[in-house]
KEKE-3310 file (N, C-alpha, C; in steps of 0.2 Angstrom, whole numbers, plus 5000, padded with zeros to 4 digits):
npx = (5440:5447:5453:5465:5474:5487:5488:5475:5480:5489:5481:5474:5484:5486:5475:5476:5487:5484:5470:5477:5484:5476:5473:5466:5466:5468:5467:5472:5462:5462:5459:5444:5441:5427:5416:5421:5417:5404:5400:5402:5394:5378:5365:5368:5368:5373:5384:5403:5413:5426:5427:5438:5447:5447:5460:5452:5460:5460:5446:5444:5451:5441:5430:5417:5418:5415:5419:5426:5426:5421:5418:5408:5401:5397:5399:5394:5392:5379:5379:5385:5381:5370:5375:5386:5404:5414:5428:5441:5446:5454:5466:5466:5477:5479:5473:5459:5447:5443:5433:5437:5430:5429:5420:5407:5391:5388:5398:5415:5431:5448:5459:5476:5489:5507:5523:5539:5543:5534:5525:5515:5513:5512:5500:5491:5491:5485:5473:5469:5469:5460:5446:5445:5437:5425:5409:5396:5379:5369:5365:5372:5368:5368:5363:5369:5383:5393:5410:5421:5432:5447:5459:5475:5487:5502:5520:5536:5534:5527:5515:5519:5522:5507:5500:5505:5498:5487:5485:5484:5484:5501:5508:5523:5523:5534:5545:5560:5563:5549:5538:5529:5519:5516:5504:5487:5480:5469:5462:5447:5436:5423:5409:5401:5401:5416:5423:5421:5431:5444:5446:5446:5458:5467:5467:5473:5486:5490:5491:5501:5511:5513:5510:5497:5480:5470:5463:5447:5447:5458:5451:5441:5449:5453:5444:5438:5448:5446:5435:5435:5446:5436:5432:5442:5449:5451:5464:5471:5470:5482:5490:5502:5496:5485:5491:5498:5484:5478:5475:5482:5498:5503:5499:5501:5514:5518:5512:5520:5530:5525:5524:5531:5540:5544:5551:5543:5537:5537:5528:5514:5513:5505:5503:5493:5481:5477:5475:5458:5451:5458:5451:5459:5470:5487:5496:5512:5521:5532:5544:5536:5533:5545:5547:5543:5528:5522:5526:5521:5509:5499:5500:5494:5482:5475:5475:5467:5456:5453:5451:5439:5430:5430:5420:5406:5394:5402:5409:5422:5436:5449:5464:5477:5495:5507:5499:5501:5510:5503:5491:5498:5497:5485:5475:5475:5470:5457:5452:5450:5442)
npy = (5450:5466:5483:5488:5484:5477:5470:5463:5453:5445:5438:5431:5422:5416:5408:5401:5394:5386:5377:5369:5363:5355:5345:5350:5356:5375:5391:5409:5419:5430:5437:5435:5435:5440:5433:5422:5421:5425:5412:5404:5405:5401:5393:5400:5397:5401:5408:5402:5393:5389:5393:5392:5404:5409:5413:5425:5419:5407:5404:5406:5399:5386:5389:5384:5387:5381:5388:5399:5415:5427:5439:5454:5458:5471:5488:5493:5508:5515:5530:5529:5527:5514:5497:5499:5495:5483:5489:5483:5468:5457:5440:5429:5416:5400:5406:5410:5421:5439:5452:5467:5478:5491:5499:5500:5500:5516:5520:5522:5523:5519:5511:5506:5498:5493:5485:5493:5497:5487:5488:5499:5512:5508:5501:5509:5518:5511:5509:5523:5527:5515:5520:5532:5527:5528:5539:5551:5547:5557:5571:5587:5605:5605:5595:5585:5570:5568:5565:5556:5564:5568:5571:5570:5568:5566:5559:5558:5557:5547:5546:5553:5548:5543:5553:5561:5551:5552:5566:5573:5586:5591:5595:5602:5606:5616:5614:5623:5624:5623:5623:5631:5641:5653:5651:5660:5662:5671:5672:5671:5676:5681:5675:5674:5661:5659:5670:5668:5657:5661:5671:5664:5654:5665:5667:5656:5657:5667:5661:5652:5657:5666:5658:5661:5664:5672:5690:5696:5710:5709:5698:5705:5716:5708:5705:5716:5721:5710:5710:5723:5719:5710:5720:5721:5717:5702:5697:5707:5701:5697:5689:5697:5712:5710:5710:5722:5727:5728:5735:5731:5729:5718:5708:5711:5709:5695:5690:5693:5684:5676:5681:5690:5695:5689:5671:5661:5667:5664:5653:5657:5670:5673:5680:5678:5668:5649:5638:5632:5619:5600:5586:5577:5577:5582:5584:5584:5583:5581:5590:5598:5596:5595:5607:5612:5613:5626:5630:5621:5620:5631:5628:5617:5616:5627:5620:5608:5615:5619:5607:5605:5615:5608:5598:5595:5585:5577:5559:5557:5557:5558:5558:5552:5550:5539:5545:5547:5557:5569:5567:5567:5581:5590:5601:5597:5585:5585:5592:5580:5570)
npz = (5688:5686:5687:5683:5673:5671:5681:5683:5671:5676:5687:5676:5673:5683:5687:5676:5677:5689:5683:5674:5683:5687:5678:5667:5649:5648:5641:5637:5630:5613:5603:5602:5614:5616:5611:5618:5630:5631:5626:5636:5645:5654:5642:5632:5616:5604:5605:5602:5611:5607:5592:5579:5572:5554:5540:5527:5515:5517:5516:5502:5497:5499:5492:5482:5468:5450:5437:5427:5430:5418:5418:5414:5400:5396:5401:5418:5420:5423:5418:5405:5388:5383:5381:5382:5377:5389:5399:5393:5385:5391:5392:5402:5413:5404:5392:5394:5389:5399:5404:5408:5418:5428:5435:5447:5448:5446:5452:5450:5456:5460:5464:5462:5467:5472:5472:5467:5449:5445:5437:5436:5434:5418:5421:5421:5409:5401:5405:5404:5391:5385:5392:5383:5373:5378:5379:5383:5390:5392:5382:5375:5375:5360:5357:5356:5360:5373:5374:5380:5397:5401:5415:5421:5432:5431:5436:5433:5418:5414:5405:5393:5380:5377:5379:5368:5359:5357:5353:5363:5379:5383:5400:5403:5422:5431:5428:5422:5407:5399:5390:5394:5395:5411:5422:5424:5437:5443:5432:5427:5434:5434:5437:5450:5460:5453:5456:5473:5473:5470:5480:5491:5488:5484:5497:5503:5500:5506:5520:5516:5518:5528:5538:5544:5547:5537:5543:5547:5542:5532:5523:5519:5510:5502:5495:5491:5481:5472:5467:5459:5450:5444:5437:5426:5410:5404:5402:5409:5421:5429:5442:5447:5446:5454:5466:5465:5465:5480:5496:5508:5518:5522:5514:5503:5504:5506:5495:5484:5481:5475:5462:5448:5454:5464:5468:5461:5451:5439:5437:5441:5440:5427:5409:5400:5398:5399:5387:5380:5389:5384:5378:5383:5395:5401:5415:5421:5434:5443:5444:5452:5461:5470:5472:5485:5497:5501:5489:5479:5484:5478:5466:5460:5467:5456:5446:5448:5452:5438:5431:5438:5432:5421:5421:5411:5413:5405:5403:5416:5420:5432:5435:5448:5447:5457:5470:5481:5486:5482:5489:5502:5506:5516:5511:5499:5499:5503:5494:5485:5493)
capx = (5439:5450:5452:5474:5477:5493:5486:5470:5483:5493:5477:5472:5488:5487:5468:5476:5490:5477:5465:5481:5486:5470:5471:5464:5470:5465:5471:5470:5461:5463:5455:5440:5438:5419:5414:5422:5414:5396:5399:5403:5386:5372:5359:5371:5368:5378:5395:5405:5422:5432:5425:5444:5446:5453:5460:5449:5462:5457:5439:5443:5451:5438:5423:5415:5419:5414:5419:5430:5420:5422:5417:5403:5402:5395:5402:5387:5389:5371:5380:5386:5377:5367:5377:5392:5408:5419:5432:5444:5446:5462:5469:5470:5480:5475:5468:5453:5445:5441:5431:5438:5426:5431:5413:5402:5385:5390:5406:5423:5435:5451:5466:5481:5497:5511:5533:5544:5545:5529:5521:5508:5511:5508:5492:5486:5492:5482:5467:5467:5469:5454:5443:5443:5430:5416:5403:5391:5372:5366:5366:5371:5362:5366:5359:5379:5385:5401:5418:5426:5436:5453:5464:5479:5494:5510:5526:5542:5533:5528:5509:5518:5520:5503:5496:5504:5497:5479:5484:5481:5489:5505:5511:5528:5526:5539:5551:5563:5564:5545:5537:5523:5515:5514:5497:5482:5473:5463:5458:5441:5433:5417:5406:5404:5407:5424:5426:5423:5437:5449:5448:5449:5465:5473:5469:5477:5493:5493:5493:5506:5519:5513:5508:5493:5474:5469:5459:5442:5449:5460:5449:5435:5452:5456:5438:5436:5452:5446:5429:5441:5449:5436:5429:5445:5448:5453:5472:5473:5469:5487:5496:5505:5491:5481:5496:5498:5479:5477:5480:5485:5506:5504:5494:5508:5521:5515:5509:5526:5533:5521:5525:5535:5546:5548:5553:5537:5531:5537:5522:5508:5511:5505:5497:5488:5477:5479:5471:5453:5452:5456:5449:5465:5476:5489:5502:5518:5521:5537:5548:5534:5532:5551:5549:5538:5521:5522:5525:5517:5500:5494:5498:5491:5473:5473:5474:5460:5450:5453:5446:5432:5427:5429:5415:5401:5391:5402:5412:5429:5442:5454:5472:5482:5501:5512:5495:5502:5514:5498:5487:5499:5495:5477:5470:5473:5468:5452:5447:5449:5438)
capy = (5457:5471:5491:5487:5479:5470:5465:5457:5448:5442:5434:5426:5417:5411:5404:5396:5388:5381:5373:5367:5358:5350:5341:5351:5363:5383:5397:5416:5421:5436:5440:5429:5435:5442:5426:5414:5423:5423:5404:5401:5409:5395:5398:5404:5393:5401:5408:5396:5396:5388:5392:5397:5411:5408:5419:5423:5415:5400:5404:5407:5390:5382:5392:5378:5387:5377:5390:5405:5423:5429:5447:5458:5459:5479:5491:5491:5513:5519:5537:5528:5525:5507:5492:5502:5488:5484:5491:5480:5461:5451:5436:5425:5407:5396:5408:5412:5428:5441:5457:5471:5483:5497:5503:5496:5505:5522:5523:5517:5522:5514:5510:5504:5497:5489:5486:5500:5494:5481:5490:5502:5515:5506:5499:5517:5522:5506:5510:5528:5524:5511:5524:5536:5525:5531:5545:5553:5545:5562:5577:5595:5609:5606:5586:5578:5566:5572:5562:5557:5570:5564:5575:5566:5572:5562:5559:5554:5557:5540:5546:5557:5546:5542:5559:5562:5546:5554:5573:5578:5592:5588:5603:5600:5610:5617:5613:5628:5626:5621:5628:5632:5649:5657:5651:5665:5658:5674:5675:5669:5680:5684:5673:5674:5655:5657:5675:5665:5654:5666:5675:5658:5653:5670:5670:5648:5659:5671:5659:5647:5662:5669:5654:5666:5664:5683:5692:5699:5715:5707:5695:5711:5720:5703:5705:5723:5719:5705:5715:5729:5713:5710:5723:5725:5712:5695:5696:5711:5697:5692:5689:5703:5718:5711:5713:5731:5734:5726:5739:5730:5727:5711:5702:5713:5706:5689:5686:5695:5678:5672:5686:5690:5697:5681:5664:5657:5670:5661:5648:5658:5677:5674:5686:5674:5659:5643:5637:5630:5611:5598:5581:5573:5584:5578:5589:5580:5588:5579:5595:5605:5592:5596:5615:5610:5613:5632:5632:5617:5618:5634:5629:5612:5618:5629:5615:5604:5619:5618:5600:5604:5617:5604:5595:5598:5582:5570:5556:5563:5553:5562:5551:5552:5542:5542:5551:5547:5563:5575:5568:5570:5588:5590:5603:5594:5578:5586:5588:5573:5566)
capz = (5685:5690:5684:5679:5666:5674:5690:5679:5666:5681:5688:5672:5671:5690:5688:5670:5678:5692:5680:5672:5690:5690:5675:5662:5647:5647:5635:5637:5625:5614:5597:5601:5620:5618:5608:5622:5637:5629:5626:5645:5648:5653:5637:5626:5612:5596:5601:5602:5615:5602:5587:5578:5567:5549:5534:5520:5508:5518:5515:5496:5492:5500:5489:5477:5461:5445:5431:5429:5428:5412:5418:5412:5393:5394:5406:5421:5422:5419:5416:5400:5383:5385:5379:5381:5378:5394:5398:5390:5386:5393:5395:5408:5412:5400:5386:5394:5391:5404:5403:5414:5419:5437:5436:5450:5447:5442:5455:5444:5459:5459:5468:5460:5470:5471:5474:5461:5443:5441:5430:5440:5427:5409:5419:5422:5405:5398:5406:5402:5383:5384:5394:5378:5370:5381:5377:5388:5390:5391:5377:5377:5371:5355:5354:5353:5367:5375:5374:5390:5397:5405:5416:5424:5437:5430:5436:5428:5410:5410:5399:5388:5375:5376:5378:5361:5354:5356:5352:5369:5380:5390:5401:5410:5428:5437:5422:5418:5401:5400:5386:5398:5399:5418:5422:5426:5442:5442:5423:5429:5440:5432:5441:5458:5461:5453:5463:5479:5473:5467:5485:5495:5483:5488:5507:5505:5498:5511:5525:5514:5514:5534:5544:5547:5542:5535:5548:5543:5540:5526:5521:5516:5508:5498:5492:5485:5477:5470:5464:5457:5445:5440:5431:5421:5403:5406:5400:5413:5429:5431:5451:5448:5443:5460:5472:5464:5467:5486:5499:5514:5516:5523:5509:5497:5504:5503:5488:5479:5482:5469:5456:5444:5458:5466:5466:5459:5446:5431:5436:5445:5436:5418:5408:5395:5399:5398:5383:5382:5388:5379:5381:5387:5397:5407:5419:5422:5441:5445:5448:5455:5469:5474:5476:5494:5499:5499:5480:5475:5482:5476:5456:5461:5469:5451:5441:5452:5447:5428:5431:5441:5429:5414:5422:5410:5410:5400:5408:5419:5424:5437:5437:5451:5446:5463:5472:5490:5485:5481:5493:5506:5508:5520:5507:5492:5501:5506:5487:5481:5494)
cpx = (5444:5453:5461:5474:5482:5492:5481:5473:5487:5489:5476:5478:5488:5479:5470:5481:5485:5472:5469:5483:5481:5469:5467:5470:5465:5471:5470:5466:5462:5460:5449:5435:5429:5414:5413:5418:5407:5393:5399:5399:5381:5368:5362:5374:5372:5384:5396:5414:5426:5432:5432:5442:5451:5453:5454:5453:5460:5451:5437:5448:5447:5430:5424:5413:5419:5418:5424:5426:5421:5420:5410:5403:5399:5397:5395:5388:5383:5374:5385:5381:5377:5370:5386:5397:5410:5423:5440:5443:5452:5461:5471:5472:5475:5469:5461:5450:5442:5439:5432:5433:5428:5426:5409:5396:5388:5399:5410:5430:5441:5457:5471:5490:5502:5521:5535:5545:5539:5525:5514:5504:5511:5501:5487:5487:5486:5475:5462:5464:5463:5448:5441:5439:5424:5415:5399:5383:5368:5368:5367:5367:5362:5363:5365:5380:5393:5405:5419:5430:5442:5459:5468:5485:5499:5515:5530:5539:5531:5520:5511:5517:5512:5500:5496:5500:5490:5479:5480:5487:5495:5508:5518:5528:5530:5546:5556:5563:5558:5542:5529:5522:5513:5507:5494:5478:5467:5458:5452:5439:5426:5410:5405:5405:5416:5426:5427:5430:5444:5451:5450:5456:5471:5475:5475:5485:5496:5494:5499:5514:5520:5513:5503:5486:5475:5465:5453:5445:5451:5456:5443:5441:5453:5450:5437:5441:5450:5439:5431:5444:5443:5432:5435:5445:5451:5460:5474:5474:5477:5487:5497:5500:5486:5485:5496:5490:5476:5480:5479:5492:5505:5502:5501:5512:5521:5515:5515:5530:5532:5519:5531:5543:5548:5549:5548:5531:5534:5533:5514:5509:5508:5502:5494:5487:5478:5474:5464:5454:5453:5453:5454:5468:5481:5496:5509:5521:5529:5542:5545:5533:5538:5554:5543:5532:5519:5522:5521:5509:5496:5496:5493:5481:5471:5469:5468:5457:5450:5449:5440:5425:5426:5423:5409:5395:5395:5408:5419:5432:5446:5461:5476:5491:5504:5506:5498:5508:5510:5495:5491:5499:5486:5473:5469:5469:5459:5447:5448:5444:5430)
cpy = (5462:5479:5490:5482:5473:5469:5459:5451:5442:5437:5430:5421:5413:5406:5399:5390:5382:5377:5368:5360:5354:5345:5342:5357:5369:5384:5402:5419:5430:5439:5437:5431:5437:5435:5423:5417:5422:5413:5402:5401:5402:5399:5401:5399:5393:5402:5403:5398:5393:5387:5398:5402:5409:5415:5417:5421:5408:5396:5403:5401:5384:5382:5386:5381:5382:5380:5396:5411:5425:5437:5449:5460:5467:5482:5492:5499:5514:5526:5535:5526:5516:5502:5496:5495:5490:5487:5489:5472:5458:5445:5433:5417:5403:5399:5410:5418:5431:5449:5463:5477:5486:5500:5496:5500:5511:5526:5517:5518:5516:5512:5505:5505:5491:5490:5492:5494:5485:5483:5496:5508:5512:5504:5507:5520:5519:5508:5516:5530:5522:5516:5527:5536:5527:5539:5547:5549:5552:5566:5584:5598:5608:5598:5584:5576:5567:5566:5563:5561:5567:5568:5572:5569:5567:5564:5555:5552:5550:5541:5552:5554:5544:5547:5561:5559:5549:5563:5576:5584:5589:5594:5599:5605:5610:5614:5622:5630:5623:5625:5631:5639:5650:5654:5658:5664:5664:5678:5675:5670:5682:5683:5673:5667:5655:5665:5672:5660:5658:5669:5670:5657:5657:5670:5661:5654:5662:5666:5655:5650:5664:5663:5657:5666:5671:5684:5695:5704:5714:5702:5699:5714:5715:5703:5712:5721:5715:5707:5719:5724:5712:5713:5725:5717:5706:5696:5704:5708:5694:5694:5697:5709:5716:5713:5719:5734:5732:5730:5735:5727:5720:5707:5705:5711:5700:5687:5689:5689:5673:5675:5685:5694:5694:5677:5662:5661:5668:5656:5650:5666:5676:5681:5684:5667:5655:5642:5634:5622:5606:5592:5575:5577:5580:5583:5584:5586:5586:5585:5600:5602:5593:5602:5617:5613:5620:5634:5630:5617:5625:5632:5621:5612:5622:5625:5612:5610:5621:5613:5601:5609:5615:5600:5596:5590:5574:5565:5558:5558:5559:5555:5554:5548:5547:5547:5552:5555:5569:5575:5567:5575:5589:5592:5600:5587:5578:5589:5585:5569:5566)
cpz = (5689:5684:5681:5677:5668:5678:5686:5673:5672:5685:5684:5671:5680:5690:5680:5673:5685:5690:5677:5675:5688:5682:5665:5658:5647:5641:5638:5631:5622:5610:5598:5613:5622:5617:5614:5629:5636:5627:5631:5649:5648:5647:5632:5621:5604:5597:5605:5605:5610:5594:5581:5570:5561:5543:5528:5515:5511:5515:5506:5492:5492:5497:5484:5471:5454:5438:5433:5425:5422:5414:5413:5405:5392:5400:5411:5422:5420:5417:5407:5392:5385:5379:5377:5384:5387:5392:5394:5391:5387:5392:5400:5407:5410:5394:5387:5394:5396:5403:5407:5414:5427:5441:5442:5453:5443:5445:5452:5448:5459:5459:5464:5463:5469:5471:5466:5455:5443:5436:5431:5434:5421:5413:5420:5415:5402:5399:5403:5395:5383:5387:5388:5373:5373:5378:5384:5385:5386:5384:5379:5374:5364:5350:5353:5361:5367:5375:5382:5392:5405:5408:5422:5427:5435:5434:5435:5421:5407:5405:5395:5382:5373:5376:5369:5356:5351:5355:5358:5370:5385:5394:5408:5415:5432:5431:5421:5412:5396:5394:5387:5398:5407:5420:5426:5431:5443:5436:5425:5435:5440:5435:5449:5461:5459:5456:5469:5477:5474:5476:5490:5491:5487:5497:5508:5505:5504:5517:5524:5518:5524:5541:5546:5545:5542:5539:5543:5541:5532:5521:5516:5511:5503:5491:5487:5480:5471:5465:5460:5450:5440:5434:5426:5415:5407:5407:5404:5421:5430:5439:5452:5449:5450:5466:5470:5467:5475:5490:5504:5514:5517:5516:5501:5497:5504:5500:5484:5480:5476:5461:5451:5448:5463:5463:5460:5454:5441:5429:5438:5440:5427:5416:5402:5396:5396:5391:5383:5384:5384:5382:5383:5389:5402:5410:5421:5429:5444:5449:5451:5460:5473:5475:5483:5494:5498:5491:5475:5476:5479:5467:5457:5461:5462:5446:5440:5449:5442:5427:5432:5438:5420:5414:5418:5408:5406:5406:5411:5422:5428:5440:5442:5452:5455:5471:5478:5491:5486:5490:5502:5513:5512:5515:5503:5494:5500:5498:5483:5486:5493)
residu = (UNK:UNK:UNK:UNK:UNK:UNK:UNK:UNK:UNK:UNK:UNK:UNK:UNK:UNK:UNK:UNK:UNK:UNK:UNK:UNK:UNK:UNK:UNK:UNK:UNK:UNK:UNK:UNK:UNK:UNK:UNK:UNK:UNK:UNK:UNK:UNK:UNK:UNK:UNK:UNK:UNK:UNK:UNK:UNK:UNK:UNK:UNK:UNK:UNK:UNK:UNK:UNK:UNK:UNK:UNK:UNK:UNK:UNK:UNK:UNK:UNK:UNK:UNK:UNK:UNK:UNK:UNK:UNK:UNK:UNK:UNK:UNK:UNK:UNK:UNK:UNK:UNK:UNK:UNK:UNK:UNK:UNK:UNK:UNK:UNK:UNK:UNK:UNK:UNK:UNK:UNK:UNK:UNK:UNK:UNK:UNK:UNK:UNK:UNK:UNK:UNK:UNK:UNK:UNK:UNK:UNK:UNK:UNK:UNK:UNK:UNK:UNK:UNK:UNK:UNK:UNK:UNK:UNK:UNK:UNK:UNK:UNK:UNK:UNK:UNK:UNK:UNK:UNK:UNK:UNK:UNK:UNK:UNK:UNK:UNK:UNK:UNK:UNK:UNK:UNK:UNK:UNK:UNK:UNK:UNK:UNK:UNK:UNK:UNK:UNK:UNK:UNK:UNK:UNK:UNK:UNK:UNK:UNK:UNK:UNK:UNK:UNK:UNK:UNK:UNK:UNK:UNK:UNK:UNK:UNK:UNK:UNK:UNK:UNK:UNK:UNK:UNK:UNK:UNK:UNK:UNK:UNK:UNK:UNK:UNK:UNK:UNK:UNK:UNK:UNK:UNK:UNK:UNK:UNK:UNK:UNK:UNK:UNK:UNK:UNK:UNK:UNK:UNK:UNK:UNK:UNK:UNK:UNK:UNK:UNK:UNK:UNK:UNK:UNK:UNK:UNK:UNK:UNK:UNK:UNK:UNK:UNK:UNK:UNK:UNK:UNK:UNK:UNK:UNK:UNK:UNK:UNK:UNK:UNK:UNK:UNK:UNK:UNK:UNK:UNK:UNK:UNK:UNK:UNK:UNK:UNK:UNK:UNK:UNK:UNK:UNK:UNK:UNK:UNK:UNK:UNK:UNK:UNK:UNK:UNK:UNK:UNK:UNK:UNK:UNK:UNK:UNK:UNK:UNK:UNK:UNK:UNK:UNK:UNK:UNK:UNK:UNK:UNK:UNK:UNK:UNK:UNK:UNK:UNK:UNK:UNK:UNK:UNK:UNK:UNK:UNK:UNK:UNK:UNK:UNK:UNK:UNK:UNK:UNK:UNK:UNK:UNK:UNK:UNK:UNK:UNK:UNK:UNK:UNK:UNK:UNK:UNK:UNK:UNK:UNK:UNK:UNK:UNK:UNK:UNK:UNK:UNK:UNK:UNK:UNK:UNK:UNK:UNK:UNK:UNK:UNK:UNK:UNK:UNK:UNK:UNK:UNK)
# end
């Protein structure tokens, strides 16, 4: 035993080469060293000093498999209506069907990777499609089971054609010649959950533009402002009409970045909201990803709250193609977890 590490390694090669003299073999051990000392122990009758270590695909050639799983013939959500199909049925080698279902109890999380040009987008498209047969268990007020409700981040357009195929929405952000209305982040102010959004939202902008959180000072002026908003009509809530009613310079000068008299008010000043949800929506982000972090994450965070306000109960998909771009970012990262 010894507190350095290379005086202690230097020993165990000198005690290995002398076991060595004498006739026997040793090792160092290294992934396995807790095991081997507790087996060296008088009375230490389970681990074992050389009990080696193999891979699970070892482990999984040697399982005593008879049959091949055909998978679950009804989807297992419980947040689904009872005898709800799988999610699809395939083919595998040799003709045998297979039942895919993502769901394992009510969580349907689901990781999809792999090298450029395998196909990662058709399987995201393929799933999304087949997803659109679900219903909600439950019912709304008026006794009807809600449609799944599908809101996706694309990039490279590879679900437009599919968007269409279902008369859903597709919005190209961050396009020029997009045929996108400005979006309204503070149309909905009415409640005071989405008031507290609206004035977090504003203060993420101010520190994007300042590197600066807002001091209490500002963050009280962000607010009356934001109270002030919202006693005027909806289609009065644009960017722009808050910066004119915020007296503190800093947060004016700031947020004019994200107006109509900046760079980024052809995307954050509207002055007519978005339409109501539909049950397919998909955003193709490609070029709003490559005007950097300061542009992209406040339409981004908007967006996430259109989803999170679609929420009503019926089933929700949230797609992320390419996520490792979104979820890059800590804020964004931190709601999606």
């Amino acid at each position: 035993m010894h507190e350095d590490r290379e005086v202690l390694t230097e020993n165990a090669r000198l005690v290995k080469r002398e076991i060595e003299h004498k006739g026997f073999s040793a090792r160092i051990e290294t992934l396995n060293t807790m095991k081997a000392w507790l087996g060296s122990i008088a009375g230490q009758t389970y681990p074992n000093i050389r009990r080696p270590l193999i891979n699970t695909q070892n482990l999984a050639d040697m399982l005593p498999l008879s049959s091949v799983c055909p998978g679950l013939q009804n989807n297992p959500c419980p947040l689904y209506p009872d005898n709800s199909p799988a999610l699809s049925q395939v083919v595998t080698t040799g003709a045998t069907p297979f039942r895919l279902n993502l769901h394992v109890d009510d969580v349907g999380h689901t990781l999809v990777f792999g090298p450029t040009g395998a196909g990662k987008s058709t399987l995201l498209a393929f799933l999304l499609a087949q997803s659109c047969r679900y219903w909600s268990k439950a019912v709304d007020k008026s006794g009807k089971h809600l449609p799944a409700h599908i809101t996706a981040f694309d990039k490279g357009c590879s679900l437009f054609t599919l968007c269409h195929a279902v008369s859903g929405r597709h919005y190209n952000i961050g396009e020029s010649d997009s045929s996108l209305n400005a979006l309204m982040p503070l149309a909905d102010v009415d409640t005071d959950a989405d008031n507290l959004w609206a004035q977090e939202w504003v203060s993420i902008c101010y520190e994007l533009q300042t590197g600066l959180a807002p001091t209490p000072k500002q963050k009280m002026e962000i607010h009356r402002a934001m109270q002030q908003m919202k006693q005027t009509s909806k289609h009065m809530r644009s960017l722009g009409n808050f910066v004119m009613t915020v007296q503190d310079k800093e947060i004016h000068q700031a947020l004019l970045h994200y107006t109509l008299s900046g760079a980024m008010g052809h995307l954050l000043d509207g002055k007519k909201p978005l339409e109501e949800e539909h049950n397919f929506v998909v955003y193709e982000i490609d070029e709003l990803m490559k005007l950097g972090d300061k542009n992209a994450l406040p339409v981004l965070l908007y967006l996430f709250r259109r989803f999170e306000k679609s929420l009503k109960g019926q089933p929700s998909i949230l797609s992320l193609d390419e996520a490792w771009i979104m979820l890059g970012h800590p804020v964004f990262r931190e709601k999606n977890s």
